[in-house]
N, C-alpha and C positions, 0 to 999 in steps of 0.2 A: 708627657713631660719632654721639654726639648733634649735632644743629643748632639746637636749641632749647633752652633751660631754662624750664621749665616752674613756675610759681608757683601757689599752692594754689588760687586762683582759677580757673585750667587745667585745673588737674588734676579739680579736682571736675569742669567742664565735659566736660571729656574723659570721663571715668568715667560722667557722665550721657548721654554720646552727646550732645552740645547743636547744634543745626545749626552755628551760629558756629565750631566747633569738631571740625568732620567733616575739614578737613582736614588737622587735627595726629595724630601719630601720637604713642603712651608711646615708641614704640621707637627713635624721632627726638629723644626727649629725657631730656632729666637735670634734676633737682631737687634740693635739698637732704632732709635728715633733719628739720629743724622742720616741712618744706613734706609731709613725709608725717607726721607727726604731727598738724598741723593739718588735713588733706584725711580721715585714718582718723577723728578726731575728729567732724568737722563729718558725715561720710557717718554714723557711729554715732549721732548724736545727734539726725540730723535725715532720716536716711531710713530704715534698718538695721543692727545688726551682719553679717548677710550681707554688705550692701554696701559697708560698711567692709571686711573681712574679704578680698572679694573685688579690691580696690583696692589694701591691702595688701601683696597675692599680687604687684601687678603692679606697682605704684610703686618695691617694695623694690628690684628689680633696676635701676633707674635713677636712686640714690640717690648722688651723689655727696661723697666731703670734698675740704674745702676748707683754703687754707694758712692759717697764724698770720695770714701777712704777707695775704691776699684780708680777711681780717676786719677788721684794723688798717683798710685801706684805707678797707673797708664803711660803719664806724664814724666815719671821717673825711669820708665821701660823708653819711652819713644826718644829724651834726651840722650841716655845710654844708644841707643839703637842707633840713631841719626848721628851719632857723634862716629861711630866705626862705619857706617855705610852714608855717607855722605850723596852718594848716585841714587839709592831709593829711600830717599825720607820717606817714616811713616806719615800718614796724615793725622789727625786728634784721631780721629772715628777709625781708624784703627788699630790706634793704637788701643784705644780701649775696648774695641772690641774684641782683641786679640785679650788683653786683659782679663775681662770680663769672662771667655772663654776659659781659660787656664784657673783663674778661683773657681769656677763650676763645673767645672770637672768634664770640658763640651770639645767635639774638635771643632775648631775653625777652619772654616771650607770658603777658599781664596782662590783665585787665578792672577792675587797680584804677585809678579816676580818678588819681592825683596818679604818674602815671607817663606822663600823656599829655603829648605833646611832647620827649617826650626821646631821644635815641640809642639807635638798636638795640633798641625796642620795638616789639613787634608787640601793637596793642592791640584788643583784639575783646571783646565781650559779646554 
């Protein structure tokens, strides 16, 4: 069962082996479908399609959906959020993923700045 949600920032780190990031495991956590979108993207464009390819393979199985009503929420967090921190808008994907984190009880493990200080974040780069 996952303990973590993992954000594309993660995930890349993770898939890179990054020292910061030697102690999270894929199999300890769950992500959304944009957060492997973005992570296959970004490995494609900027290292390999092998290593897109081979991330992929492993992301796909820890790929979680989420409810109507986690979105609703997400969207009601990222308005609120974005309206005080106008310098790090969230983006959708994570804002719900942060979301989605906090209703399941998961930390969210980020290395983007404008998530530092808040609840249930584990932030490392």
């Amino acid at each position: 069962m996952a303990r973590v949600f993992l954000d594309t920032y993660a995930l890349i780190e993770v898939m890179r082996s990054s020292e910061s990031h030697r102690e999270l495991s894929l199999g300890d956590g769950s992500t959304l479908m944009g957060n492997l979108a973005e992570t296959y993207y970004v490995l494609r464009t900027q290292y390999s399609a092998e290593a897109a390819e081979k991330a992929y393979g492993v992301i796909s199985n820890i790929v979680v959906d989420v409810s109507a009503s986690t979105v609703r929420s997400a969207m009601i967090f990222r308005e609120e959020f974005n309206k005080k921190n106008r310098k790090q808008a969230l983006s959708y994907a994570d804002a719900i993923g942060y979301t989605y984190a906090r209703e399941n009880g998961l930390e969210f493990v980020t290395g983007d700045d404008a998530f530092k200080g808040l609840d249930g974040v584990r932030f490392v780069k």
